[in-house]
N, CA, C and O atoms as a GROMACS GRO file, in nm:
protein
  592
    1UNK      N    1   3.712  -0.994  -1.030
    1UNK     CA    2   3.574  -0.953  -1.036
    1UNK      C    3   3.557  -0.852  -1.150
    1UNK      O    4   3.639  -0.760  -1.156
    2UNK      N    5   3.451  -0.860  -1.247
    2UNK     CA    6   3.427  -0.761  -1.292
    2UNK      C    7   3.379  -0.646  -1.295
    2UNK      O    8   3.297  -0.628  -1.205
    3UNK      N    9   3.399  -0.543  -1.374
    3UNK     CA   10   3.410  -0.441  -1.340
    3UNK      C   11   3.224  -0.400  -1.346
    3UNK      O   12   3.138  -0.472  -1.395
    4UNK      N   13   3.204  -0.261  -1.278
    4UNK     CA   14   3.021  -0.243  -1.327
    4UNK      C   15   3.010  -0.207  -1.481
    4UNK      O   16   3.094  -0.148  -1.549
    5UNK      N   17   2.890  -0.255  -1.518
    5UNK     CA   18   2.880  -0.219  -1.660
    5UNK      C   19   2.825  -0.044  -1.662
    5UNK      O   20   2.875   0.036  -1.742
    6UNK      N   21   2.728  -0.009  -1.573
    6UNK     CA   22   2.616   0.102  -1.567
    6UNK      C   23   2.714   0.182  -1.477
    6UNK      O   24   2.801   0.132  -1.407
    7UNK      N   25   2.680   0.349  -1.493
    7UNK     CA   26   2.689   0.384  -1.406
    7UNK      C   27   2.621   0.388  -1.266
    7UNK      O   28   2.661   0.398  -1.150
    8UNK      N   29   2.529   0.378  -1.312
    8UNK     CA   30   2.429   0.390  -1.184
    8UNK      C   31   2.314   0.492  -1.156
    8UNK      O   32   2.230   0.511  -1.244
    9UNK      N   33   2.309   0.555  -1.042
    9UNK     CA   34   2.185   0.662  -1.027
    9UNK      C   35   2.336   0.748  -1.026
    9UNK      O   36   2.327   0.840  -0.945
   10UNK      N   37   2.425   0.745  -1.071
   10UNK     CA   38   2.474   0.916  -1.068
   10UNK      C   39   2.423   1.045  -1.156
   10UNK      O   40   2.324   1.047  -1.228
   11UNK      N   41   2.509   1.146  -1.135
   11UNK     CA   42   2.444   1.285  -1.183
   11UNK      C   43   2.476   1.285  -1.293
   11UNK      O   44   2.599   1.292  -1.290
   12UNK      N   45   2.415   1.276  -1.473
   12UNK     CA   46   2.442   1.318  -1.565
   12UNK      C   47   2.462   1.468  -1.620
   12UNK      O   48   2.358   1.534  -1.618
   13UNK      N   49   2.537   1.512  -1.651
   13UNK     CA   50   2.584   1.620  -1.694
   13UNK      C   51   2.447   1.669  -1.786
   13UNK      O   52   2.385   1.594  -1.861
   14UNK      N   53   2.430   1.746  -1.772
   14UNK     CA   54   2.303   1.838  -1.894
   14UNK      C   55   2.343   1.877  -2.044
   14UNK      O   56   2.286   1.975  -2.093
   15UNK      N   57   2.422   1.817  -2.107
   15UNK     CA   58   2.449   1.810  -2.181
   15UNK      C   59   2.367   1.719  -2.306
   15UNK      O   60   2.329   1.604  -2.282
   16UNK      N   61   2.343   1.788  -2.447
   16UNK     CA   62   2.282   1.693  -2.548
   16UNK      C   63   2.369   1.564  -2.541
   16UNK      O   64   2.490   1.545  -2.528
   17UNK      N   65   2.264   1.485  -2.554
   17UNK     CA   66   2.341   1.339  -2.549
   17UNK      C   67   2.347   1.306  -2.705
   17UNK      O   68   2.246   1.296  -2.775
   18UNK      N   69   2.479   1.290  -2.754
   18UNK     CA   70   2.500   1.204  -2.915
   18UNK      C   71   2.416   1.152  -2.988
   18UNK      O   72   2.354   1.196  -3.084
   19UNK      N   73   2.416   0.994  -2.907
   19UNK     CA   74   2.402   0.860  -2.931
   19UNK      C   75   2.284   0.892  -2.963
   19UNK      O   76   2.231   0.973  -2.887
   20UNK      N   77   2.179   0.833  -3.112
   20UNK     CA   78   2.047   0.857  -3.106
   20UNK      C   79   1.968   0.774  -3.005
   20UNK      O   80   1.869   0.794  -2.935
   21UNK      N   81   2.047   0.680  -3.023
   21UNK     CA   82   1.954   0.575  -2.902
   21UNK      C   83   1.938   0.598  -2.799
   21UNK      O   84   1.824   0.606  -2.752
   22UNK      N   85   2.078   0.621  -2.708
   22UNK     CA   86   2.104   0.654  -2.590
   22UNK      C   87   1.915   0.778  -2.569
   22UNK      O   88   1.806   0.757  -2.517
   23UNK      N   89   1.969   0.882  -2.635
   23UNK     CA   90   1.875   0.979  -2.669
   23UNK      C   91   1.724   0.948  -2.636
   23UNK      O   92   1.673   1.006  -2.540
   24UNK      N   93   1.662   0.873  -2.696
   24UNK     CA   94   1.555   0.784  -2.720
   24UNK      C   95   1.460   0.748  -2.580
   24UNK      O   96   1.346   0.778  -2.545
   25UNK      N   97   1.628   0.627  -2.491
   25UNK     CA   98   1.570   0.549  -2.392
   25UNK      C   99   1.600   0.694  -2.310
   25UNK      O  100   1.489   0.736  -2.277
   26UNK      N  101   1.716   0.795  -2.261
   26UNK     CA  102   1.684   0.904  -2.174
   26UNK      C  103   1.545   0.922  -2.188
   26UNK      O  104   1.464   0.884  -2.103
   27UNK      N  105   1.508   0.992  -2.315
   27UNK     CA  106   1.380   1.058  -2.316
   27UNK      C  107   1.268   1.006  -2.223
   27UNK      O  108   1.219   1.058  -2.122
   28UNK      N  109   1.243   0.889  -2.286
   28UNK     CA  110   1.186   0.774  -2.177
   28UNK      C  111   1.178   0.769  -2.113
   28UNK      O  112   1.073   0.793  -2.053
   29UNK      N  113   1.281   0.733  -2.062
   29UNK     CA  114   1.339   0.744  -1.862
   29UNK      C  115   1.287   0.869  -1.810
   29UNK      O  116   1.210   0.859  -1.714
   30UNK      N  117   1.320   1.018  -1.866
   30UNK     CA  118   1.316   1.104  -1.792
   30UNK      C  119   1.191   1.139  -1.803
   30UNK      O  120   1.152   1.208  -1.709
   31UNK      N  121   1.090   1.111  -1.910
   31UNK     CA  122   0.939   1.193  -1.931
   31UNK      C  123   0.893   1.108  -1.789
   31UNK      O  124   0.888   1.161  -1.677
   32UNK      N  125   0.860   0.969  -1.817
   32UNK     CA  126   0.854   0.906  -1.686
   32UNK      C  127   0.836   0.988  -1.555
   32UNK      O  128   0.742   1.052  -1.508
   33UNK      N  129   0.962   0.964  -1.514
   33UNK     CA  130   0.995   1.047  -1.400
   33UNK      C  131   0.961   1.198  -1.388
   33UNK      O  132   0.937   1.227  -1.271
   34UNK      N  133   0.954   1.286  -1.458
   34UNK     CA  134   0.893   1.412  -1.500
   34UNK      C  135   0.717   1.374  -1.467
   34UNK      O  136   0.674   1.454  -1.384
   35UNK      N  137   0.646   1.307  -1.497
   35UNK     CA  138   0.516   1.241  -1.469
   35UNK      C  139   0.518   1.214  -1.317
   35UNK      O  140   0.436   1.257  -1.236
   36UNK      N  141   0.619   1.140  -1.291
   36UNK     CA  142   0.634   1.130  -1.132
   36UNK      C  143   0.622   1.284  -1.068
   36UNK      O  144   0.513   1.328  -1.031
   37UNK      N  145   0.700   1.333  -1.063
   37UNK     CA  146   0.716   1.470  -1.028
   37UNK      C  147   0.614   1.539  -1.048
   37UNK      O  148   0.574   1.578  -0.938
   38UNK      N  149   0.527   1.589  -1.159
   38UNK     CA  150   0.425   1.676  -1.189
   38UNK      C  151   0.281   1.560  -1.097
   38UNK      O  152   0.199   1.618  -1.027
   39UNK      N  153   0.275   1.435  -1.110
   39UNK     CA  154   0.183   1.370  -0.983
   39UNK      C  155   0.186   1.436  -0.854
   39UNK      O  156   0.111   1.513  -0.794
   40UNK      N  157   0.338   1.362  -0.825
   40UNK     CA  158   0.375   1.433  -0.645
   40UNK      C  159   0.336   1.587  -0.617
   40UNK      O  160   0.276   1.629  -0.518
   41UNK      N  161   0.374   1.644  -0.702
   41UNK     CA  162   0.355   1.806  -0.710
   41UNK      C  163   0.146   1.818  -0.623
   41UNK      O  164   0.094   1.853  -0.517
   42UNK      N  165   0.115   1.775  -0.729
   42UNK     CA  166  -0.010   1.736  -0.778
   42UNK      C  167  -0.078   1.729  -0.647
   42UNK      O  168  -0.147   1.814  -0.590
   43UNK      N  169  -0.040   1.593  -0.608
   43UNK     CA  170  -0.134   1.525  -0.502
   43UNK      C  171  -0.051   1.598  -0.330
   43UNK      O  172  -0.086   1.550  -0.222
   44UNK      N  173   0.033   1.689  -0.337
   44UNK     CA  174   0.097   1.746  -0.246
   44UNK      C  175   0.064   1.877  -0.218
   44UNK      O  176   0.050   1.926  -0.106
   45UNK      N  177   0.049   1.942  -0.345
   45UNK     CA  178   0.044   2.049  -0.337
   45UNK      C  179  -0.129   2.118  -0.370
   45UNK      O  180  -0.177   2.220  -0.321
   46UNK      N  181  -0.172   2.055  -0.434
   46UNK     CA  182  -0.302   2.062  -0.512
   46UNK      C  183  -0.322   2.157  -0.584
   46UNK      O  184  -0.409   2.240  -0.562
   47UNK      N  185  -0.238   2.159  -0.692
   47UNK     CA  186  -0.205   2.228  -0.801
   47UNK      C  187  -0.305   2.191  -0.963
   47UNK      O  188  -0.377   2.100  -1.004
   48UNK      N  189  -0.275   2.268  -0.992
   48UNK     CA  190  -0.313   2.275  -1.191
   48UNK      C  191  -0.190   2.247  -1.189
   48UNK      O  192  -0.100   2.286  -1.115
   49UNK      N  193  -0.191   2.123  -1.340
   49UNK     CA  194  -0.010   2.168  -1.420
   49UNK      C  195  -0.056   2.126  -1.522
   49UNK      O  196  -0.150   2.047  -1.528
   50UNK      N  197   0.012   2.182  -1.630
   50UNK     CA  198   0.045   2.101  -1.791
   50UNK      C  199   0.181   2.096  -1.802
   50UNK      O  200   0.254   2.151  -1.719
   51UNK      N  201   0.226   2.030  -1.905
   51UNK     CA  202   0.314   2.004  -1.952
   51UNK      C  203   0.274   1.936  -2.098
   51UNK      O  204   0.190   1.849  -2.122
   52UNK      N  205   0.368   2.009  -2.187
   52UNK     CA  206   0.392   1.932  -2.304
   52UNK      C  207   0.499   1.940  -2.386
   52UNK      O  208   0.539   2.042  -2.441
   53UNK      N  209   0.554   1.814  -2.395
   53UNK     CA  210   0.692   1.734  -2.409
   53UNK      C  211   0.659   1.689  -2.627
   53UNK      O  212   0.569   1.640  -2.696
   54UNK      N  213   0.772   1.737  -2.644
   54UNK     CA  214   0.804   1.632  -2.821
   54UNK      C  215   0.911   1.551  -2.801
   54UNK      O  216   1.009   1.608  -2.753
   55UNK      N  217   0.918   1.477  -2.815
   55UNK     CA  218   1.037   1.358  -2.847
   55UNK      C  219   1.111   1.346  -2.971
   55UNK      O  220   1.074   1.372  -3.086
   56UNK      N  221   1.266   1.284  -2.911
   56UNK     CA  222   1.322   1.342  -2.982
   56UNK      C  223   1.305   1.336  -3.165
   56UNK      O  224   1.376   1.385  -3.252
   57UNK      N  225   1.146   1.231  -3.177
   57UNK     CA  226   1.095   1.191  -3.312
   57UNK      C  227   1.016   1.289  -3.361
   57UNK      O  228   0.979   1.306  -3.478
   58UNK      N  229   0.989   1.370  -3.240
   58UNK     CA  230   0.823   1.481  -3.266
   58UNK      C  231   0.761   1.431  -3.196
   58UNK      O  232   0.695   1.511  -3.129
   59UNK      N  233   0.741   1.310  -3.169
   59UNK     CA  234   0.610   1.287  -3.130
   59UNK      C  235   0.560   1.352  -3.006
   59UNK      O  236   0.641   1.354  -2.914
   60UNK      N  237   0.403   1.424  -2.978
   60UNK     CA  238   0.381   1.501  -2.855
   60UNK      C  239   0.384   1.371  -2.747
   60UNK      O  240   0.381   1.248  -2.758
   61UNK      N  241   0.389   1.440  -2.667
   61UNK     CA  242   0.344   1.358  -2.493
   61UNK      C  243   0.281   1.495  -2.415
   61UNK      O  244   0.325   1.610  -2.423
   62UNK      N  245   0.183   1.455  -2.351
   62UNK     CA  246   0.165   1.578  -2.231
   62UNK      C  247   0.092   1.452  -2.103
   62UNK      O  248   0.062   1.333  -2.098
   63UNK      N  249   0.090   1.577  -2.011
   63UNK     CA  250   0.061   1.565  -1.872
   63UNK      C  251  -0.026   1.691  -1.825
   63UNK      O  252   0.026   1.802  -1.819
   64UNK      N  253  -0.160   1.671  -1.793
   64UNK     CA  254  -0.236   1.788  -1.718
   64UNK      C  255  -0.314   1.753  -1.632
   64UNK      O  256  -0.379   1.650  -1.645
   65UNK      N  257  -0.325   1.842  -1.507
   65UNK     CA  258  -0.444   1.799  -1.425
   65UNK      C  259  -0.512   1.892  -1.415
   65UNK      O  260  -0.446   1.992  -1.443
   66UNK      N  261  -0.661   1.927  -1.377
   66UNK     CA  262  -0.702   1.812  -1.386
   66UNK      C  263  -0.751   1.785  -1.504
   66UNK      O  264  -0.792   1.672  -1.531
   67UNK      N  265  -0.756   1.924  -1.624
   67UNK     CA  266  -0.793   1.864  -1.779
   67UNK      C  267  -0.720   1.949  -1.854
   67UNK      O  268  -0.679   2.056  -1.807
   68UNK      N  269  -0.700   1.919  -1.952
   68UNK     CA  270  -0.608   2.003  -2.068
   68UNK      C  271  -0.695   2.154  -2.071
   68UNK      O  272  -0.637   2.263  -2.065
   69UNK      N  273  -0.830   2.141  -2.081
   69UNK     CA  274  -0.953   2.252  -2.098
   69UNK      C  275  -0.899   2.382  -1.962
   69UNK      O  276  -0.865   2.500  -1.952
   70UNK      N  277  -0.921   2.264  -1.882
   70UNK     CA  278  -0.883   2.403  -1.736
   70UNK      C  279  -0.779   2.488  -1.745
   70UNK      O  280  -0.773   2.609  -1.765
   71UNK      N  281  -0.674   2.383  -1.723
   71UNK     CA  282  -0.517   2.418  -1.777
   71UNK      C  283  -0.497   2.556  -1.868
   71UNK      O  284  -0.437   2.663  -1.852
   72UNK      N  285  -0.588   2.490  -1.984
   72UNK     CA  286  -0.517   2.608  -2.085
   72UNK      C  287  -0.624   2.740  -2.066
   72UNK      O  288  -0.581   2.855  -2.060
   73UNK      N  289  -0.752   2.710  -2.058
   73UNK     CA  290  -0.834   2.840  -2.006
   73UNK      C  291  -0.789   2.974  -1.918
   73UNK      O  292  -0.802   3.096  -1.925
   74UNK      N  293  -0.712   2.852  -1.810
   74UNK     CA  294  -0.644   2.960  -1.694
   74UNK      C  295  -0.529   3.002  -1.758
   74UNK      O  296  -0.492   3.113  -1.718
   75UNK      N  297  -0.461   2.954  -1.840
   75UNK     CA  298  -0.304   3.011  -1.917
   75UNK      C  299  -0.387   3.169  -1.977
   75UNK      O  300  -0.367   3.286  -1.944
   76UNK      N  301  -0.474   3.115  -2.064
   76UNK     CA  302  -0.488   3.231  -2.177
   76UNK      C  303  -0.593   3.358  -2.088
   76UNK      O  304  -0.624   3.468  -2.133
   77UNK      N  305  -0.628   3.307  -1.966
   77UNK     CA  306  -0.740   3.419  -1.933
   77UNK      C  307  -0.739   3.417  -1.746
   77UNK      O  308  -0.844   3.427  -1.683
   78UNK      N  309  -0.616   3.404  -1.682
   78UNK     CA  310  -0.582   3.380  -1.548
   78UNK      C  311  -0.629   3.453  -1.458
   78UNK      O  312  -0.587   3.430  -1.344
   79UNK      N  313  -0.727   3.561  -1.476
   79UNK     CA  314  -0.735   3.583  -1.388
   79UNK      C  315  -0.933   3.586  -1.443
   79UNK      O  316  -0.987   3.612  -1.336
   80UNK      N  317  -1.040   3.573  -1.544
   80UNK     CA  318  -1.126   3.492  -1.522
   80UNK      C  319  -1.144   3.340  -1.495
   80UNK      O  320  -1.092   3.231  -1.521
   81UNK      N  321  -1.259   3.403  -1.418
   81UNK     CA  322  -1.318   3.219  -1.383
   81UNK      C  323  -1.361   3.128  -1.486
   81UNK      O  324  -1.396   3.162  -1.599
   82UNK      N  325  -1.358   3.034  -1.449
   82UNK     CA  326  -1.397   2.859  -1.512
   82UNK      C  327  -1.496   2.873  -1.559
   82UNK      O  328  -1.574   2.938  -1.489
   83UNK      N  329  -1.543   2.833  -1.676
   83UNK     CA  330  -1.687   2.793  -1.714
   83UNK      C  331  -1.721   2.740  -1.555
   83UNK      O  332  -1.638   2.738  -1.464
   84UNK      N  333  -1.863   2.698  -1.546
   84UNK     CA  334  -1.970   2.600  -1.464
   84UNK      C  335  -1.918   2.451  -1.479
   84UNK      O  336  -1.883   2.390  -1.378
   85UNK      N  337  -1.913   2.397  -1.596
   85UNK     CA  338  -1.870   2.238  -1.706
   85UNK      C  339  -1.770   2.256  -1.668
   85UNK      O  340  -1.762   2.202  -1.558
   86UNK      N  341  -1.660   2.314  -1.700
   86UNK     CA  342  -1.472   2.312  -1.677
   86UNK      C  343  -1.454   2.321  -1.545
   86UNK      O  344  -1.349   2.277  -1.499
   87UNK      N  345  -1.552   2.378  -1.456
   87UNK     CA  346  -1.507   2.398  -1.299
   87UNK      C  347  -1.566   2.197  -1.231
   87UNK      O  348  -1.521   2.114  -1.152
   88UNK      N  349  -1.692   2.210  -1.330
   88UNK     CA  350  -1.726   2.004  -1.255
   88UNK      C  351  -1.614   1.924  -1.326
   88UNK      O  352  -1.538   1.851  -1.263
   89UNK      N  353  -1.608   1.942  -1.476
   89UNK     CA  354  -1.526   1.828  -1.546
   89UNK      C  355  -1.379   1.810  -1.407
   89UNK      O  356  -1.364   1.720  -1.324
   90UNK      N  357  -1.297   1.927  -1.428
   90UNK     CA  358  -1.208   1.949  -1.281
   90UNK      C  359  -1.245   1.895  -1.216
   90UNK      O  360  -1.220   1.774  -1.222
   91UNK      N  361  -1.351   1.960  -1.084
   91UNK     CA  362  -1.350   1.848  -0.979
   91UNK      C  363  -1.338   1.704  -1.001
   91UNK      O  364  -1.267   1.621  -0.943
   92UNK      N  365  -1.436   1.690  -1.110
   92UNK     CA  366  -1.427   1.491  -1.120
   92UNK      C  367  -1.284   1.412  -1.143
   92UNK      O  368  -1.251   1.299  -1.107
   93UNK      N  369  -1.221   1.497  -1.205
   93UNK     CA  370  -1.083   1.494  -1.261
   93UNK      C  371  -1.032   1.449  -1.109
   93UNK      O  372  -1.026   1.333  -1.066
   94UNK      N  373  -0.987   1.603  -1.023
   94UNK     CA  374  -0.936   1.537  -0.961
   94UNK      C  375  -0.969   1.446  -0.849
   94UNK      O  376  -0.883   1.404  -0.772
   95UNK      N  377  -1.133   1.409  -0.839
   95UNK     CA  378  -1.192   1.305  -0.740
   95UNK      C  379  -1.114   1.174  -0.806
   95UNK      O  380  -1.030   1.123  -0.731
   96UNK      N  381  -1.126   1.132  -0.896
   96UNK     CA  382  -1.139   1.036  -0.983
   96UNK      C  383  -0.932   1.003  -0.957
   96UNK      O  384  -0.883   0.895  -0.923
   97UNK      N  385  -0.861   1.122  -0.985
   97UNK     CA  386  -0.701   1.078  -0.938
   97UNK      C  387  -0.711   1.057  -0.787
   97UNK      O  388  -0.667   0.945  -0.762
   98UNK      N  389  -0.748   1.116  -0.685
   98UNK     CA  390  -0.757   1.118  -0.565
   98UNK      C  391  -0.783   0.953  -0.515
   98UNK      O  392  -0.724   0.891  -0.426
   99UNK      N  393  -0.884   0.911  -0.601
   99UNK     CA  394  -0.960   0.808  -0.529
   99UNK      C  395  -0.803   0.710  -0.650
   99UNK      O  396  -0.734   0.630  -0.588
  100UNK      N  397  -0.785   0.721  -0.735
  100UNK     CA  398  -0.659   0.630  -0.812
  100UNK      C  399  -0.501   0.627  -0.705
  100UNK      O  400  -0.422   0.537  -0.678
  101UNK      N  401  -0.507   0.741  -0.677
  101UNK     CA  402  -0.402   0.804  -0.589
  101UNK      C  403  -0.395   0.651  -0.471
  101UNK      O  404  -0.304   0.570  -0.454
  102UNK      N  405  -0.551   0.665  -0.400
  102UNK     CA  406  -0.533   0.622  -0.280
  102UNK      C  407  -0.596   0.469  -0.296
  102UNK      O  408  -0.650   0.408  -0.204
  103UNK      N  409  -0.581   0.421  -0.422
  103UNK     CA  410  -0.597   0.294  -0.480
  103UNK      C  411  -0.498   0.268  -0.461
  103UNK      O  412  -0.483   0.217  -0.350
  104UNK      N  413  -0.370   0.284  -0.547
  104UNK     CA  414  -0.247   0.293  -0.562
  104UNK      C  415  -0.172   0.250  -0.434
  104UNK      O  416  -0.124   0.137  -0.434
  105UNK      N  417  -0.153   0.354  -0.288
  105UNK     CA  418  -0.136   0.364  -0.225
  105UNK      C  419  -0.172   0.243  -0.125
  105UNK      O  420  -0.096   0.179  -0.053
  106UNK      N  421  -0.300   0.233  -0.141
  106UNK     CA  422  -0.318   0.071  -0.101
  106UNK      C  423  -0.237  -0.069  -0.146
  106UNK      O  424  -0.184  -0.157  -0.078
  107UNK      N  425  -0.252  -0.052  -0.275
  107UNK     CA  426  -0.213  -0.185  -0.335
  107UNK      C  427  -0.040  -0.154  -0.309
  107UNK      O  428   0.017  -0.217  -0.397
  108UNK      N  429   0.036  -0.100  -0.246
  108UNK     CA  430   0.160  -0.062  -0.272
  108UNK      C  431   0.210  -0.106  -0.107
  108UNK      O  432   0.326  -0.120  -0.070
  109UNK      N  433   0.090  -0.121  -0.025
  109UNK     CA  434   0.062  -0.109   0.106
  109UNK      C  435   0.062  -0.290   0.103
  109UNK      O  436   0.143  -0.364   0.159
  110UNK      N  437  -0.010  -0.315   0.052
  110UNK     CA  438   0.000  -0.474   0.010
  110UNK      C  439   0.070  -0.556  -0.043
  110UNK      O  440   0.074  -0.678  -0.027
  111UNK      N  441   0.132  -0.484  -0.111
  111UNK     CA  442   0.292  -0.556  -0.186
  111UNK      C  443   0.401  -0.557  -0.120
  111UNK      O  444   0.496  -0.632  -0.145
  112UNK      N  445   0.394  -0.443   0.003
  112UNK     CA  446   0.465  -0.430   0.098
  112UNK      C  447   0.459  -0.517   0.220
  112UNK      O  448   0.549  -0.543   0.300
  113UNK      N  449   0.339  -0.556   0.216
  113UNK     CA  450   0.330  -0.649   0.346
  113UNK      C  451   0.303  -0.769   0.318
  113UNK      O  452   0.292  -0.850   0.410
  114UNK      N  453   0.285  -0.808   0.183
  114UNK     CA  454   0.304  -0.936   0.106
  114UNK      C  455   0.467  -0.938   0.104
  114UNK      O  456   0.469  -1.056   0.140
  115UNK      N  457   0.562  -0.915   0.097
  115UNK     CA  458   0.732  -0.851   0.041
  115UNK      C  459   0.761  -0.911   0.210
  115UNK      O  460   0.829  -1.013   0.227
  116UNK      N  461   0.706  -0.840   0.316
  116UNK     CA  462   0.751  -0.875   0.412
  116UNK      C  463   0.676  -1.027   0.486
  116UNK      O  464   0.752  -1.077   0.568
  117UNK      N  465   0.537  -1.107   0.469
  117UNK     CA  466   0.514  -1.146   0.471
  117UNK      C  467   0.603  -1.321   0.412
  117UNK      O  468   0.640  -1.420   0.476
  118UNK      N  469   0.606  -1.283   0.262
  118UNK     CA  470   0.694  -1.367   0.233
  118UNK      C  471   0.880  -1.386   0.281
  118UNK      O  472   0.925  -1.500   0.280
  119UNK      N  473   0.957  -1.288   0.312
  119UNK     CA  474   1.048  -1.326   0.422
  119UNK      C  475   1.014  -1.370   0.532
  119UNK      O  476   1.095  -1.440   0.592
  120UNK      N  477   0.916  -1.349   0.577
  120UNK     CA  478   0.908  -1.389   0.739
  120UNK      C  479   0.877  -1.555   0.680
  120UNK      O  480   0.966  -1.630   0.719
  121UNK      N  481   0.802  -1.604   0.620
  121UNK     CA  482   0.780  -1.756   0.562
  121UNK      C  483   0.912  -1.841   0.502
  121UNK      O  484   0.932  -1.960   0.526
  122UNK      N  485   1.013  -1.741   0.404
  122UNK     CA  486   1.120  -1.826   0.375
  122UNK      C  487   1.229  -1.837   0.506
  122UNK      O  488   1.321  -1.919   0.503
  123UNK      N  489   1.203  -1.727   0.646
  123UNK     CA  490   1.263  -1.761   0.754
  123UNK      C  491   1.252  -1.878   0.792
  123UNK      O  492   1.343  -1.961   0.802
  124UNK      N  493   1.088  -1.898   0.826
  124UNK     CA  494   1.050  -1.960   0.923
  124UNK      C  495   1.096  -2.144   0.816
  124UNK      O  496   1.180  -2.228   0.849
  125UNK      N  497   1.031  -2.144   0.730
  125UNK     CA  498   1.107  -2.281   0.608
  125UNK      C  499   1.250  -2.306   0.688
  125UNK      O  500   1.266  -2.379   0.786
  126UNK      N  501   1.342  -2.229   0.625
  126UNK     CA  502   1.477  -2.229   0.664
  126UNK      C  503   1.461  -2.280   0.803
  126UNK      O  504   1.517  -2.388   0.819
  127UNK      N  505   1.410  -2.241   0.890
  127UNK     CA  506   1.476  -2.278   1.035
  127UNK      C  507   1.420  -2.440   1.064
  127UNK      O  508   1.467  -2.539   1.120
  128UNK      N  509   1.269  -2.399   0.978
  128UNK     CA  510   1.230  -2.540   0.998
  128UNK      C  511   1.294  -2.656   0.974
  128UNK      O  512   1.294  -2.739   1.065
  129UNK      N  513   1.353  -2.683   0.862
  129UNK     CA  514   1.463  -2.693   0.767
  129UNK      C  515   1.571  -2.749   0.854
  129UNK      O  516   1.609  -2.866   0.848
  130UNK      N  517   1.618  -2.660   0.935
  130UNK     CA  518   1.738  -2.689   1.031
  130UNK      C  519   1.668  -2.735   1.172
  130UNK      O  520   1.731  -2.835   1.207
  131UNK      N  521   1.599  -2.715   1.238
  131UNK     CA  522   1.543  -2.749   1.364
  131UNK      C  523   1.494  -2.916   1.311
  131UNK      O  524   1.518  -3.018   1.377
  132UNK      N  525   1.465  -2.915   1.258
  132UNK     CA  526   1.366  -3.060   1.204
  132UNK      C  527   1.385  -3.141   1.336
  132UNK      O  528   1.487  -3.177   1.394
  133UNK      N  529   1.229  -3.160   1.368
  133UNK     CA  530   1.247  -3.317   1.451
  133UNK      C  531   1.234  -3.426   1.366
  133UNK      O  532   1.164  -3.425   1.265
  134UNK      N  533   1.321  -3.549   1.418
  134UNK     CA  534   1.356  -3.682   1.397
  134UNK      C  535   1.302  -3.784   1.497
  134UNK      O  536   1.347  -3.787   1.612
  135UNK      N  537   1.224  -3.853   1.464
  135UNK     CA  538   1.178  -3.984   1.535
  135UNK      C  539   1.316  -4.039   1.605
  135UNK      O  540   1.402  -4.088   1.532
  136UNK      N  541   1.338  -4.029   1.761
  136UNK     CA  542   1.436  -4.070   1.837
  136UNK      C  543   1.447  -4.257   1.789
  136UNK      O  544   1.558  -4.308   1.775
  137UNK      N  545   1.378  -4.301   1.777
  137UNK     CA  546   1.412  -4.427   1.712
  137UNK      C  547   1.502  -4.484   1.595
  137UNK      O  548   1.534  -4.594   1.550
  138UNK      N  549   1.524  -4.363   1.573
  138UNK     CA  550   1.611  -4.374   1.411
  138UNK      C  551   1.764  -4.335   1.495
  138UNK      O  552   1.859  -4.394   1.442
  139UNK      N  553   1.791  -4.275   1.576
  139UNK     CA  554   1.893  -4.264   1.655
  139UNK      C  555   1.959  -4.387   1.740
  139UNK      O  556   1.905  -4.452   1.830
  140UNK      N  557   2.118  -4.403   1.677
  140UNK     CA  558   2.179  -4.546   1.770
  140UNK      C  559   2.202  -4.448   1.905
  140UNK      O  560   2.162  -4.334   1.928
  141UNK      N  561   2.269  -4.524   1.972
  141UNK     CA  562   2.281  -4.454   2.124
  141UNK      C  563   2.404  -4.342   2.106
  141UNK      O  564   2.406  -4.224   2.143
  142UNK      N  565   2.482  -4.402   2.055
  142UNK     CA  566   2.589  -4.263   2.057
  142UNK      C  567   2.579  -4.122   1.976
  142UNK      O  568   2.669  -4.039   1.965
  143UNK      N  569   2.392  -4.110   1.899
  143UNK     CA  570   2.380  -4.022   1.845
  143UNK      C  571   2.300  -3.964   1.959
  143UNK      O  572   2.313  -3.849   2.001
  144UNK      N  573   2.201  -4.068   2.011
  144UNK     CA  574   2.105  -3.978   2.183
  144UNK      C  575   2.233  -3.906   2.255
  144UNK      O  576   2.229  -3.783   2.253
  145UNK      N  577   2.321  -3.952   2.304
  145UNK     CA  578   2.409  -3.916   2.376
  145UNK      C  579   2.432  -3.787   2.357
  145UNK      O  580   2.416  -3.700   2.443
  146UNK      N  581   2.484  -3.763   2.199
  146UNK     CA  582   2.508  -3.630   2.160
  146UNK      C  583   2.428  -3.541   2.174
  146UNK      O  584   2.454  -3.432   2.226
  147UNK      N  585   2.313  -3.579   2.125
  147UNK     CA  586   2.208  -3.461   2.189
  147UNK      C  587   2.139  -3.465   2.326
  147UNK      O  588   2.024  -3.428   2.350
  148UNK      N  589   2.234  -3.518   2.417
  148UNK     CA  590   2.145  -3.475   2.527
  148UNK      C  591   2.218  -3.363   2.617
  148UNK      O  592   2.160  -3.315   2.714
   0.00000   0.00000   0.00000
C-alpha cells in the first residue's frame, strides 16, 4: 500500500515557510479560515472587527463588520459616538449578514437532509436490488422447494 502523500489536518509549526508556492496556497488556505473565524466571532459574539491582511505579493485583503467606516471611526475616536449614517449604514450591515447568516444556515440544513435523503434511497435501491420479486413461474420445482 502506499504511503500518504499529505500530511493532513496536523499542527504546522509557525515557522516562515520557504517554498514561494507552498507560501502562496498557505496564505490562501489560512486568510480563508481567518474569515471563518472573524464570521463565527461575529455572529456569536456580536462584535465590530477589522482585519487587514497583505499577501505574500502585497496585495491587500480585509475583513470588517459591519463597515470599514464604523470599524475605523471607533479605532481612531473609541470612546465618541457614531455619526447618525455610520450608526444606520451598521445596522443594515449587520441585518443584511444576519439575514445571509441564516440563509446560509438553511441551505446547509438542506444539503444535509438532501446528503441523508440520498443514502436512505441508494439503501433502499440496494435492497431492492437483492429482495427482487420473481414471477414464481419462471421457477422449476427444485428452485420453489428452496424457497419455501
Amino acid at each position: 500500500m502506499e504511503g500518504k502523500k499529505t500530511r493532513g489536518r496536523q499542527s504546522i509549526p509557525m515557522k516562515k515557510i520557504e517554498n514561494e508556492d507552498d507560501r502562496y496556497v498557505t496564505f490562501s488556505k489560512r486568510r480563508s479560515g481567518l474569515y471563518k473565524q472573524a464570521s463565527e466571532l461575529v455572529k456569536l459574539c456580536n462584535i465590530d472587527i477589522g482585519i487587514v491582511l497583505f499577501s505574500p505579493t502585497g496585495k491587500p485583503f480585509s475583513f470588517f463588520h459591519p463597515t470599514s467606516e464604523a470599524i475605523i471611526d471607533r479605532f481612531l475616536n473609541p470612546n465618541m459616538q457614531l455619526s447618525e449614517s455610520t450608526r444606520l449604514v451598521a445596522a443594515h450591515a449587520r441585518h443584511k449578514v444576519n439575514q445571509l447568516n441564516n440563509r446560509r444556515e438553511l441551505f446547509d440544513n438542506i444539503k444535509e437532509a438532501t446528503s441523508a435523503e440520498s443514502l436512505l434511497l441508494d439503501n433502499m435501491k440496494e435492497n431492492s436490488e437483492r429482495y427482487r420479486w420473481e414471477s414464481i413461474e419462471q421457477f422449476n420445482a427444485d428452485e420453489v422447494k428452496k424457497y419455501d
